[in-house]
C-alpha positions, 0 to 999 in steps of 0.5 A: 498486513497491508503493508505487506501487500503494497510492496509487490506494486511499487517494486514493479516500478521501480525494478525493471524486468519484473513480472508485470501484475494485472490490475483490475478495478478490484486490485486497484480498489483493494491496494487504495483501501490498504493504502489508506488503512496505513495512513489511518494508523500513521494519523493515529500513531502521531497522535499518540505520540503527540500526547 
């Protein structure tokens, strides 16, 4: 799910002529969360692994 939700932001920089989205202090907050959700589950994932 989070991962799902980030794409939208980065695309926007890197393809020109994308609708641009709006950021408030809500939207910026909500994809920093998401983003360290993913890096928690990565952390996790590894460490699994290394096991």
């Amino acid at each position: 799910m989070y991962a799902d939700a980030l794409p939208p932001h980065y695309t926007m920089v890197r393809c020109p002529g994308r609708k641009p989205i709006t950021y408030n202090q809500g939207t910026v907050w909500r994809c920093i969360e998401y983003a360290r959700e993913i890096i928690k589950w990565v952390k996790k994932t590894i460490s699994q692994e290394e096991s």
